[in-house]
Backbone bond lengths (Angstrom), bond angles and torsions (degrees), N, CA, C in turn:
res aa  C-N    CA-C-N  psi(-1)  N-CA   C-N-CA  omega(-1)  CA-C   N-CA-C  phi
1 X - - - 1.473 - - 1.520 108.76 -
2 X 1.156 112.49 125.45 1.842 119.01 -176.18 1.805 103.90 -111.62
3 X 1.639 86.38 135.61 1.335 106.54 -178.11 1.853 117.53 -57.05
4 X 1.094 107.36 144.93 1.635 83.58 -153.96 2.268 69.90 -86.74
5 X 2.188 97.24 176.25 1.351 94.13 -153.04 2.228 70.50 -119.24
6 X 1.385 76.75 145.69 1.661 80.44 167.81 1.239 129.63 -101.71
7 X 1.331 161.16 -168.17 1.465 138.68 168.87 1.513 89.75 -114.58
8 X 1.487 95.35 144.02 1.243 110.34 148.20 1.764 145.77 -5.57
9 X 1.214 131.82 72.87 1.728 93.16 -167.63 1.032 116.76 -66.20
10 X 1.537 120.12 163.21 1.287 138.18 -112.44 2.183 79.09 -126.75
11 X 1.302 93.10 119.11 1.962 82.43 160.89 1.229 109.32 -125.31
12 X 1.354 100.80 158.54 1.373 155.53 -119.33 1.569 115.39 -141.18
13 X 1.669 117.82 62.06 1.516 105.87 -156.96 1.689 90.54 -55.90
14 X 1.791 103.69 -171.79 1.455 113.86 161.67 1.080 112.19 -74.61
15 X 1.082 146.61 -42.37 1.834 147.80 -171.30 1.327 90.12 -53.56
16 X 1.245 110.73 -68.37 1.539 117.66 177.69 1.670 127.88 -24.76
17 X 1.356 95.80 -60.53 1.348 124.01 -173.30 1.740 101.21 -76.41
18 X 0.991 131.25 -12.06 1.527 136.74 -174.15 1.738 102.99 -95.68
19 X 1.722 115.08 -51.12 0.868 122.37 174.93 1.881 120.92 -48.22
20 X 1.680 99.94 -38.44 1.465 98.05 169.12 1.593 131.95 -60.34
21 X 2.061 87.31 -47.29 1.372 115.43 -176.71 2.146 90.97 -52.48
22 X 0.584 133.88 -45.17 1.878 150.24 171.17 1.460 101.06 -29.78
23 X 1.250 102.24 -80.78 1.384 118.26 -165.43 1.561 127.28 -67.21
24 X 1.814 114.33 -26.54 0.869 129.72 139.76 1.868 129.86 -44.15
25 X 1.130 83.59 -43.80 1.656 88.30 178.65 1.066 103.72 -90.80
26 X 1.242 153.45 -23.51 1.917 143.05 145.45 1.374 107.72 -21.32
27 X 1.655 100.66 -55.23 1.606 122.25 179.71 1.773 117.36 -38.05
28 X 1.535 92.61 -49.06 1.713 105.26 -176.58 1.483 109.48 -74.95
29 X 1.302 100.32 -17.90 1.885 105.58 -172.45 1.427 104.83 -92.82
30 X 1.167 114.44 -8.89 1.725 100.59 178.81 1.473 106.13 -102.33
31 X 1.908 112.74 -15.07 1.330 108.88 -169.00 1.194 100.44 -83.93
32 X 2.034 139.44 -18.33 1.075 117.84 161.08 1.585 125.72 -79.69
33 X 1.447 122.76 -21.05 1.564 133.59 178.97 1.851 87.78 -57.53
34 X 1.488 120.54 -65.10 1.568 100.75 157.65 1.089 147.75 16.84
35 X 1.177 92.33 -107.00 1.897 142.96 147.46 1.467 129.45 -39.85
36 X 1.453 109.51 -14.83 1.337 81.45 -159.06 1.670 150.39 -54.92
37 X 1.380 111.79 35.67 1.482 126.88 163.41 1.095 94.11 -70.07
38 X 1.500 137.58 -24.98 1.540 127.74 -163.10 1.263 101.82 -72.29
39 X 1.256 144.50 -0.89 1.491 134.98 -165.47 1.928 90.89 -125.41
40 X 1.297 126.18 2.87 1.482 108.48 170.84 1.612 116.62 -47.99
41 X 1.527 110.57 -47.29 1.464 102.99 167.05 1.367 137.75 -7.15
42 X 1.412 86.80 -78.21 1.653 132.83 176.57 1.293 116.71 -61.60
43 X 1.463 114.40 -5.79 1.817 122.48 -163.50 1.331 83.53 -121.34
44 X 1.214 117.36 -88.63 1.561 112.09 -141.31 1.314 123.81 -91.55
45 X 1.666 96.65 -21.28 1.755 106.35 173.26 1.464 99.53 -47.51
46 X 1.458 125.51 -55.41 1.145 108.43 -138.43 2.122 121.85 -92.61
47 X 1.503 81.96 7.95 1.478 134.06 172.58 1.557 113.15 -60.48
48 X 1.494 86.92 -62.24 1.445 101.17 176.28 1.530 123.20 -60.23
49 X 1.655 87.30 -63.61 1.658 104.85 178.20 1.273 126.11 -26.65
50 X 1.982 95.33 -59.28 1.430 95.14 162.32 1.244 128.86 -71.03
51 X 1.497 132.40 -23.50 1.749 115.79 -170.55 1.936 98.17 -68.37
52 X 1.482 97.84 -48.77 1.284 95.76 -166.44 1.799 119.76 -54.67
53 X 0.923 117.01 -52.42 1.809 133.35 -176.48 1.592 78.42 -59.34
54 X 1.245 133.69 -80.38 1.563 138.82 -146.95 1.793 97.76 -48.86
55 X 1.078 112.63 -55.11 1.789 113.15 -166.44 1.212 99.48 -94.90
56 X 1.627 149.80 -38.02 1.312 141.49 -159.46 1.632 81.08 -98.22
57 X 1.215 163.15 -58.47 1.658 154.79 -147.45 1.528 119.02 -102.14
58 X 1.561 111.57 -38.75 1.015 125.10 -170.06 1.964 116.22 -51.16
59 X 1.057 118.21 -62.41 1.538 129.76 158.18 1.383 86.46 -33.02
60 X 1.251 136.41 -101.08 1.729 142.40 -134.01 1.517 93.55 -52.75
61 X 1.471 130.36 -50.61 1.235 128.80 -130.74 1.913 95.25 -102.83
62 X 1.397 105.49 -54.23 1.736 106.31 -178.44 1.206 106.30 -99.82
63 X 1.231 138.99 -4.39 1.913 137.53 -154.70 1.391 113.54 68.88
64 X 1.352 120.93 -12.21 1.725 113.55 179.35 1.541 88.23 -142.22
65 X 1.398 83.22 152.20 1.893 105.80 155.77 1.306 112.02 -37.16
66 X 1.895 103.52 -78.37 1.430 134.15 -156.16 1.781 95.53 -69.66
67 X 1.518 121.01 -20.00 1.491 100.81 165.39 1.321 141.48 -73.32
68 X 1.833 93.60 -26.94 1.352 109.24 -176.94 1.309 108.34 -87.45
69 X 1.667 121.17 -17.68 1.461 112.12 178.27 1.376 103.55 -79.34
70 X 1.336 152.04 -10.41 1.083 171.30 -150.72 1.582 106.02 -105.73
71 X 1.273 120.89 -13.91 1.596 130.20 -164.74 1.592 103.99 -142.04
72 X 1.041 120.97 -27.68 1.790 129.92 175.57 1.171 111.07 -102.94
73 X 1.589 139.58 -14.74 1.217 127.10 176.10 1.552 113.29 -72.11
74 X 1.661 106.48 -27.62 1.858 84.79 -168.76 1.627 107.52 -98.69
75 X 1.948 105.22 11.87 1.579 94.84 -157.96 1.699 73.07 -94.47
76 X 1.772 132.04 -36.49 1.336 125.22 -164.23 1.802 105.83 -82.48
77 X 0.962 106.44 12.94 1.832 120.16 153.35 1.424 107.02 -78.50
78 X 1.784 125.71 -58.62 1.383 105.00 166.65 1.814 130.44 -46.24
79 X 1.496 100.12 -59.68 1.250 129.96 -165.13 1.782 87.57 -48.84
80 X 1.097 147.95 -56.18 1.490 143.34 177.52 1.500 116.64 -80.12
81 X 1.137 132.66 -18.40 1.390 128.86 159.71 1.515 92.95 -65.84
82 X 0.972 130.03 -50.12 1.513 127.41 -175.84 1.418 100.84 -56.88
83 X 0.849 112.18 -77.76 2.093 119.59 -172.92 1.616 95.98 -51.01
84 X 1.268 140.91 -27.49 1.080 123.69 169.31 1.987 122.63 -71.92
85 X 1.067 94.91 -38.86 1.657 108.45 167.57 1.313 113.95 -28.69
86 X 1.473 119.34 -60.77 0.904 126.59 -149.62 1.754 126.42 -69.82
87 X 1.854 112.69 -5.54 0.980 133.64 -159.33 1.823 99.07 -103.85
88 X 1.274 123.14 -9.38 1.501 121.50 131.59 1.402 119.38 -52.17
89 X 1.327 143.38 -42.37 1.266 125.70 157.75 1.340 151.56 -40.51
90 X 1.560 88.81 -47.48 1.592 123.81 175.79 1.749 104.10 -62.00
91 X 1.418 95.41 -67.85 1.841 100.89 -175.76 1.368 115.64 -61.34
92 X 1.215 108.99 -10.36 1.955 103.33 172.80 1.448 125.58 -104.77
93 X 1.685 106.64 -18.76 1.668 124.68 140.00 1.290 102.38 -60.72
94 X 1.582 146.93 -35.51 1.235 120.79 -153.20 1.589 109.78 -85.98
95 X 1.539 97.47 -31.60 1.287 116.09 -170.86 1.744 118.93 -95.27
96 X 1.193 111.38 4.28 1.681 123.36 169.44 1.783 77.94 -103.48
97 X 0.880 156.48 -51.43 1.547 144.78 -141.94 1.633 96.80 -73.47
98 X 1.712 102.09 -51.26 1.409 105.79 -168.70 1.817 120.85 -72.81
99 X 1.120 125.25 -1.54 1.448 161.34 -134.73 1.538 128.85 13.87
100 X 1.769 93.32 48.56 1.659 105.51 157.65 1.404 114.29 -58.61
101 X 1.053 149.92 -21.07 1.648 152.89 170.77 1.370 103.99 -50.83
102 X 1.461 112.38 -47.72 1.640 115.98 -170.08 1.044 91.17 -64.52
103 X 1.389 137.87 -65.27 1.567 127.07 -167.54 1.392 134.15 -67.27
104 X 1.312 107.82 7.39 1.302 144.03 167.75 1.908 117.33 -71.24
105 X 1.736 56.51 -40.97 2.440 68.75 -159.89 1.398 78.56 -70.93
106 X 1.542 136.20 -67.43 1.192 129.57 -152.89 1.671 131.33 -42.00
107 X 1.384 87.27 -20.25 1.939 113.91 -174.77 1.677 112.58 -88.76
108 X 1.376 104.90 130.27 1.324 100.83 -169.87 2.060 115.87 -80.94
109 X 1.354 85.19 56.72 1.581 77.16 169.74 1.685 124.16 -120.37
110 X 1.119 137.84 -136.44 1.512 132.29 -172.87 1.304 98.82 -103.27
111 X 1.459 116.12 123.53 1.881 122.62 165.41 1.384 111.66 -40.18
112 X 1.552 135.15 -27.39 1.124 133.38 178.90 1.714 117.83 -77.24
113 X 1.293 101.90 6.36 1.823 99.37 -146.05 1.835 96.16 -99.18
114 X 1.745 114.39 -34.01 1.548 93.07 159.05 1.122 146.67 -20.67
115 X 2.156 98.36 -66.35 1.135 131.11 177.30 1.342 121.35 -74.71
116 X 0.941 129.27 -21.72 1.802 136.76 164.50 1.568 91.30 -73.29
117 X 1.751 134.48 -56.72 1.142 114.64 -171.66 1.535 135.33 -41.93
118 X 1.263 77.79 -47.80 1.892 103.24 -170.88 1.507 100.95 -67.08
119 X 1.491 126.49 -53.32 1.633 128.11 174.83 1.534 83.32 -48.08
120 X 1.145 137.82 -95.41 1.324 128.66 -124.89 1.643 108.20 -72.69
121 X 1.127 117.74 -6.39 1.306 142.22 -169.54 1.884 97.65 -69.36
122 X 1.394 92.10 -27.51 1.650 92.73 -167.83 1.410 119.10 -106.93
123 X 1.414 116.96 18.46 1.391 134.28 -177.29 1.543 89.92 -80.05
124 X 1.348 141.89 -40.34 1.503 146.64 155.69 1.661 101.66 -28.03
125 X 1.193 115.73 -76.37 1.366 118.19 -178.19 1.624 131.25 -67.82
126 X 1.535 112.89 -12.59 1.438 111.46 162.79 1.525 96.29 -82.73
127 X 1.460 139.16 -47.63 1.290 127.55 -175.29 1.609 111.08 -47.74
128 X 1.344 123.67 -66.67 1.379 117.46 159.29 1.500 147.83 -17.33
129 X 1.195 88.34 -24.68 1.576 104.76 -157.34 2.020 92.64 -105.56
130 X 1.446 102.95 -34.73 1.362 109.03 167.25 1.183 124.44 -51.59
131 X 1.872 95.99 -64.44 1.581 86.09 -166.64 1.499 106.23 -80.35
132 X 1.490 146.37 -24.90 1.223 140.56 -168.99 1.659 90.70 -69.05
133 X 1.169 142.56 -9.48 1.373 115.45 178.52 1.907 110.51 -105.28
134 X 1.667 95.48 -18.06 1.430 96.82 173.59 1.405 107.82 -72.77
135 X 1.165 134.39 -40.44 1.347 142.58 160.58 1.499 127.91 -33.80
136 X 1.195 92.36 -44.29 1.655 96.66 -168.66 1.783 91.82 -84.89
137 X 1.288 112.80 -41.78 1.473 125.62 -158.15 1.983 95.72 -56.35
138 X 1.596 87.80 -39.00 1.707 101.38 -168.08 1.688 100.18 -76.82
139 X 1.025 151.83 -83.44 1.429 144.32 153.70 2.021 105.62 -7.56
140 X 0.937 135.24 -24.24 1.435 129.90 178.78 1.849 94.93 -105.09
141 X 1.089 143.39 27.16 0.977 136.02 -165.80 1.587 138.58 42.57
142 X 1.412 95.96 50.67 2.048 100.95 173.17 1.494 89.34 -99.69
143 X 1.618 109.43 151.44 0.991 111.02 174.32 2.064 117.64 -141.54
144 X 1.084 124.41 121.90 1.375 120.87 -146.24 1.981 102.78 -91.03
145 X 1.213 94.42 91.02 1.765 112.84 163.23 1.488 125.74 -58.60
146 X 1.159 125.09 29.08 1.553 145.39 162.37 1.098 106.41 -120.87
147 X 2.079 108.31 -168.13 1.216 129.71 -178.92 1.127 105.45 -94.97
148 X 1.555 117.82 179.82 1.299 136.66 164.13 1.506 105.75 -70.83
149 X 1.467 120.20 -44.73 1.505 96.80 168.92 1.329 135.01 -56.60
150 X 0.978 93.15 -24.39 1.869 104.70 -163.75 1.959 96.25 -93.27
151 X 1.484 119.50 -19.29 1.630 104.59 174.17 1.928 87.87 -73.76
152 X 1.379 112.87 -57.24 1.594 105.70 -172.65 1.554 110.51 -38.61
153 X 1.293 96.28 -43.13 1.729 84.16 -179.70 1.706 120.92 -70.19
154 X 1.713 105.85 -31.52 1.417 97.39 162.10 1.592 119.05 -59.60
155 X 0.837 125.94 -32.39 1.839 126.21 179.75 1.074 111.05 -77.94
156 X 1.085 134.28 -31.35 1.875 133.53 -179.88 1.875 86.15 -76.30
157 X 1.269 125.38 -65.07 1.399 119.49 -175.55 1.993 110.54 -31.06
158 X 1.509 107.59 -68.12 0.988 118.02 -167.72 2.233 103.12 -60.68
159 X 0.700 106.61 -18.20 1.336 116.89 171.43 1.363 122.84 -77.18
160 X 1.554 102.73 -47.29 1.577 106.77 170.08 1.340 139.44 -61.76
161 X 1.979 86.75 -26.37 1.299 118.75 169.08 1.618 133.17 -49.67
162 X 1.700 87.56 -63.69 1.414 105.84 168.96 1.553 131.82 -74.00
163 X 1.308 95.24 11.13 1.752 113.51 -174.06 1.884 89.23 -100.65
164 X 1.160 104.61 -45.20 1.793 99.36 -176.53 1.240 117.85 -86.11
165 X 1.250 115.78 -49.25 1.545 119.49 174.16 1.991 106.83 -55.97
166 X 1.319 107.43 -0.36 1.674 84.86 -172.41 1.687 102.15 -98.24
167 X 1.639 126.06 -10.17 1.003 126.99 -166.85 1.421 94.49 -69.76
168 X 1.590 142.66 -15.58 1.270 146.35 -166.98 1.944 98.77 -62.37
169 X 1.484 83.01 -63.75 1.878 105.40 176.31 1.402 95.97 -50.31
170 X 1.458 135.03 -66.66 1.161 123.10 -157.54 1.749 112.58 -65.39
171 X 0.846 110.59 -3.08 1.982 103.57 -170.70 1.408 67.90 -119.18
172 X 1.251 166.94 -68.53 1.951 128.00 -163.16 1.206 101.82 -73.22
173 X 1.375 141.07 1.96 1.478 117.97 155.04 1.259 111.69 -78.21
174 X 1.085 122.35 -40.19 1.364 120.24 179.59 1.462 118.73 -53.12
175 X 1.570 109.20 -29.39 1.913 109.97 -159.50 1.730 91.87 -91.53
176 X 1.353 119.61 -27.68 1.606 115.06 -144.47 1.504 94.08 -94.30
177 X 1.454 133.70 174.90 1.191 136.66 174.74 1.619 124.00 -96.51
178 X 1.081 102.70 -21.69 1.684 107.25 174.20 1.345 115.74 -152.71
179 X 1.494 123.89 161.57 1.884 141.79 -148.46 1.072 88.99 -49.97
180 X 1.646 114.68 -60.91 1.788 136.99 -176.62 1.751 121.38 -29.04
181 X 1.165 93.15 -42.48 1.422 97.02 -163.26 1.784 104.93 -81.70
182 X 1.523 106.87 -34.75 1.430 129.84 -163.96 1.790 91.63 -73.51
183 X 1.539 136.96 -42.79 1.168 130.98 167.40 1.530 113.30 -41.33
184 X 1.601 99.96 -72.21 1.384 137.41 179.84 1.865 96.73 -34.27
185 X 0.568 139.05 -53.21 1.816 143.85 -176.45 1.514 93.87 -73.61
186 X 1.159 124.66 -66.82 1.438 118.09 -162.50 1.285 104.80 -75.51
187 X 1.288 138.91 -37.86 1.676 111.55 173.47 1.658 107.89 -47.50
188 X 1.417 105.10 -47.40 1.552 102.19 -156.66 2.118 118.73 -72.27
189 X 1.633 78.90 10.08 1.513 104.93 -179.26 1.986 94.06 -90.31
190 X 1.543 76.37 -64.47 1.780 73.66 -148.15 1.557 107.29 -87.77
191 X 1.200 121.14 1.23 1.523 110.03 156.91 1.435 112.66 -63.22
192 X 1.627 138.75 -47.02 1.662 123.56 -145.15 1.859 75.64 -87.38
193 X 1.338 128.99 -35.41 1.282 126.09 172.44 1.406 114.70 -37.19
194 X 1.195 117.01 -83.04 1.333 114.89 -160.90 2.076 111.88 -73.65
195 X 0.953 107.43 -24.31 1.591 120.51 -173.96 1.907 97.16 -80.99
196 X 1.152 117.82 -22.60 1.560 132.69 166.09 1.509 108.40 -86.58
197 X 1.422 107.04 42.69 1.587 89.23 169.03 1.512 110.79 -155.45
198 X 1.043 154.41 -120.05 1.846 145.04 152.16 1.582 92.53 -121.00
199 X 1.374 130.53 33.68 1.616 118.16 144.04 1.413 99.39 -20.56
200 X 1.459 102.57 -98.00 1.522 147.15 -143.27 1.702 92.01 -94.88
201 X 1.282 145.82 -34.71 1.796 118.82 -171.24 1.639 90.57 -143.11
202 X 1.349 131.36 136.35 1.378 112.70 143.06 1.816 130.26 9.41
203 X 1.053 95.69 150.12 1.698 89.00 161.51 1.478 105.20 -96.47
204 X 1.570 114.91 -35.17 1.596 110.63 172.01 0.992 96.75 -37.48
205 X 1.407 155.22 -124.95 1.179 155.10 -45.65 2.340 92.55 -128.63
206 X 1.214 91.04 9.87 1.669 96.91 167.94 1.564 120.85 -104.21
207 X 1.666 110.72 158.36 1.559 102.27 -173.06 1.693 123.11 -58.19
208 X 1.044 126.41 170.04 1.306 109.78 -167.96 1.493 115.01 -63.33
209 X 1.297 118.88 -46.19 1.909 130.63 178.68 1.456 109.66 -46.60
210 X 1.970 111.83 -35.57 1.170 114.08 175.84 1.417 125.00 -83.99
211 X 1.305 112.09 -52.40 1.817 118.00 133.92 1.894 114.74 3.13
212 X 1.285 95.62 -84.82 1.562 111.80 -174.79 1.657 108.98 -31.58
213 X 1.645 99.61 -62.02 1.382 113.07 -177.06 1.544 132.47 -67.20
214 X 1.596 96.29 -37.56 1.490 110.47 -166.49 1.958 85.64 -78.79
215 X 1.020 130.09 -16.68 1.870 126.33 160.22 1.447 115.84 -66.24
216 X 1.452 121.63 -9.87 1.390 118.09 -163.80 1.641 96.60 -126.01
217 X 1.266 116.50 -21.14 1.586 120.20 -166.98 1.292 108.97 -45.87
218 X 1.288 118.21 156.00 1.477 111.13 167.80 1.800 108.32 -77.47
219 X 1.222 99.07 -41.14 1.536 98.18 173.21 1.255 131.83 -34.06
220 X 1.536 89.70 -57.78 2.168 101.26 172.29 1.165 100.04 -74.24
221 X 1.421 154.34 -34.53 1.354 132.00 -174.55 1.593 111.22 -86.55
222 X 1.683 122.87 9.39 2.039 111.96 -177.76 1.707 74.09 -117.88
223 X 1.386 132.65 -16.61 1.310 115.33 -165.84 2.164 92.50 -95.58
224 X 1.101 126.31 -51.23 1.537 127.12 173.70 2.000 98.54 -34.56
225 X 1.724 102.53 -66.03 1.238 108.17 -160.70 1.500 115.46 -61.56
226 X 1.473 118.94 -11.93 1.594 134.54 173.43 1.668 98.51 -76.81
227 X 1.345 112.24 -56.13 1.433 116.61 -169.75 1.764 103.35 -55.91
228 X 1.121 112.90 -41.55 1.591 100.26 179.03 1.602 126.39 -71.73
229 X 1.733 91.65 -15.44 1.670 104.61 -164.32 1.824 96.27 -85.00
230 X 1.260 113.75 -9.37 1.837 108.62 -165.11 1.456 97.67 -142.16
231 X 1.683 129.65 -2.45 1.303 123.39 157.78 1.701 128.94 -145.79
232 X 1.335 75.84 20.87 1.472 91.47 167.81 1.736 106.96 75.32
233 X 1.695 101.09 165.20 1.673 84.30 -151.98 1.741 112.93 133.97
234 X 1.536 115.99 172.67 1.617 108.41 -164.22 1.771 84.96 -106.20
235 X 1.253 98.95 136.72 1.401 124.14 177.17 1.751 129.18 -108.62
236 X 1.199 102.62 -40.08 1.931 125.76 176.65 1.474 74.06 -40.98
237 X 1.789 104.52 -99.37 1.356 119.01 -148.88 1.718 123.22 -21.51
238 X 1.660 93.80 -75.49 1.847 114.82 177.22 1.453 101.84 -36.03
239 X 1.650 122.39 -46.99 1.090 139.77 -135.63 2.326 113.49 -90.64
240 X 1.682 78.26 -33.78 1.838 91.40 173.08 1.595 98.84 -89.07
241 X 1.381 124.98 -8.35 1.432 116.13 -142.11 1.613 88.44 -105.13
242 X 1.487 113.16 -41.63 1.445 140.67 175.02 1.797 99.70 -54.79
243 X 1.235 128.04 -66.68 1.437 130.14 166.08 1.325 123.40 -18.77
244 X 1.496 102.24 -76.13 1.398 131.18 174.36 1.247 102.86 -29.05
245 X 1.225 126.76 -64.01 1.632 138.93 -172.49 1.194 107.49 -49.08
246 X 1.513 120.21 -49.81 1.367 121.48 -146.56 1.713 101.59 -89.73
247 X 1.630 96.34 -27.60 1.810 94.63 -174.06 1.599 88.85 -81.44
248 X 1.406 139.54 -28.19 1.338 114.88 -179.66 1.656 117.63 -71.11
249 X 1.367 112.62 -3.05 1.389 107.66 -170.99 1.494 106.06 -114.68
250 X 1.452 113.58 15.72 1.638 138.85 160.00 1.299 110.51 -81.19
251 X 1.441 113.48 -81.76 1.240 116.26 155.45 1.467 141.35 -27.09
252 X 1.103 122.25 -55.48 1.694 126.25 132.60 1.350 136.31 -14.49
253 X 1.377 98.35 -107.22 1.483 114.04 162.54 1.598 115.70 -44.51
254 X 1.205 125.11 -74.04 1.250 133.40 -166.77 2.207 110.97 -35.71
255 X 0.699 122.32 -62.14 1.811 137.19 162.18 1.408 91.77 -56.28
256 X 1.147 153.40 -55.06 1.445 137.61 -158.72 1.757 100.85 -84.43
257 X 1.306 90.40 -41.70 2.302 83.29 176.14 1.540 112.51 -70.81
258 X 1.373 112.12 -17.98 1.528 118.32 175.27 1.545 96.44 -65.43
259 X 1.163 103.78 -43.95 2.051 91.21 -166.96 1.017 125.06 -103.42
260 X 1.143 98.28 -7.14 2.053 108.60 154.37 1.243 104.06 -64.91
261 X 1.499 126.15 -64.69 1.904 141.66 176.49 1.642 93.20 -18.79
262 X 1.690 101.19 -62.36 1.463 113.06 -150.96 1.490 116.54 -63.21
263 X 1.776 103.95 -42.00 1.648 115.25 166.33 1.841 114.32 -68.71
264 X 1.093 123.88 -15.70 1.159 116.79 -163.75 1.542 92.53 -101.11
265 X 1.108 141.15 -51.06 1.585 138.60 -167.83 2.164 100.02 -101.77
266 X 0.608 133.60 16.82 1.251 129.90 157.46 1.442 112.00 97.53
């Protein structure tokens, strides 16, 4: 009786493995050019968000419209890079459910290169989500009191953002059983999140426990560090403090969605 012989595994430099993670994400960019209902999210939510908060809050909360749009436009730039994130979760539950993964395994490229696709796949949809709200914000009268470097630097931020914060989505897509459920978790994440922070009111004017936090949130510190980058204002601080967050939730998340990926597709 002969030992049966196994092959080799197969490596996979990083260049290599980046090049897939690449091509995969071409993959995600043609399925919304497709699709494009896939970007309603990214369109009109954030449309809303603002008319509604800006004209129904704005009076109560700053004394003018044009003040409060002036103070909520760059924190509801986080608050939707965030809500946009989350649709890396969904599409990699959708697509292990449907059993694109199997045809994955069969292809000789890097096990990581789905999941790098689909993240990078969505740098399309944080850009979107930018300018349709700078747009709308700009037609309602926001008006941006910096440079052109410093808005680029707000958009690379909000980008960098949604590149880390989405590995959260991607390891509960991985654990949950269907698209549904993977939404269903992340609203109930990132609403007490983002509505817990000076988006939308001061932190003054919150209880003290919420106070404490909504000063430490990551939310209030990428939404403060936006406000200085497009209306001038202290940036270092919000801005190292905002980082910090995002590389700890790399580190985190990022190794834990790898081994969910790894238990869930074989």
């Amino acid at each position: 009786m002969t030992a049966a012989v196994l092959a080799p595994p197969r490596h996979i430099s990083p260049a290599k493995a980046l090049q897939h993670g690449l091509s995969l994400a071409w993959r995600g960019i043609l399925k919304i050019r497709k699709n494009p209902e896939q970007l309603i999210d990214v369109t009109i939510q954030p449309i809303l968000f603002l008319v509604m908060f800006v004209y129904l809050f704005g009076g109560a909360i700053s004394g003018s419209t044009g003040a409060y749009l002036q103070n909520l436009t760059p924190g509801l730039l986080v608050q939707n890079t965030i809500m946009a994130s989350l649709s890396a979760g969904v599409a990699l539950n959708t697509d292990v459910s449907k059993g694109v993964f199997d045809r994955f395994r069969s292809m000789p490229i890097a096990r990581s290169a789905p999941l790098v696709g689909a993240v990078l796949a969505d740098v399309v949809r944080y850009l979107v989500a930018i300018a349709v709200l700078l747009v709308m914000a700009t037609i309602m009268g926001f008006r941006i009191h910096t440079n052109p470097l410093a808005v680029l630097g707000a958009v690379a931020l909000m980008v960098v953002a949604g590149l880390c914060l989405c590995w959260i989505a991607v390891f509960v897509g991985m654990l949950v059983q269907n698209p549904g459920s993977v939404q269903g978790i992340m609203i109930a994440f990132v609403f007490p999140l983002t509505f817990g922070s000076n988006v939308f009111v001061p932190s003054q004017t919150m209880p003290g426990w919420l106070h404490a936090w909504s000063d430490i949130s990551p939310v209030s510190l990428l939404a403060d560090a936006m406000r200085g980058l497009l209306v001038g204002g202290d940036v270092t601080g919000p801005l190292l403090g905002g980082l910090a967050w995002l590389a700890g939730v790399v580190l985190v998340f990022f190794p834990l969605a790898m081994r969910a990926y790894r238990r869930r597709v074989g």
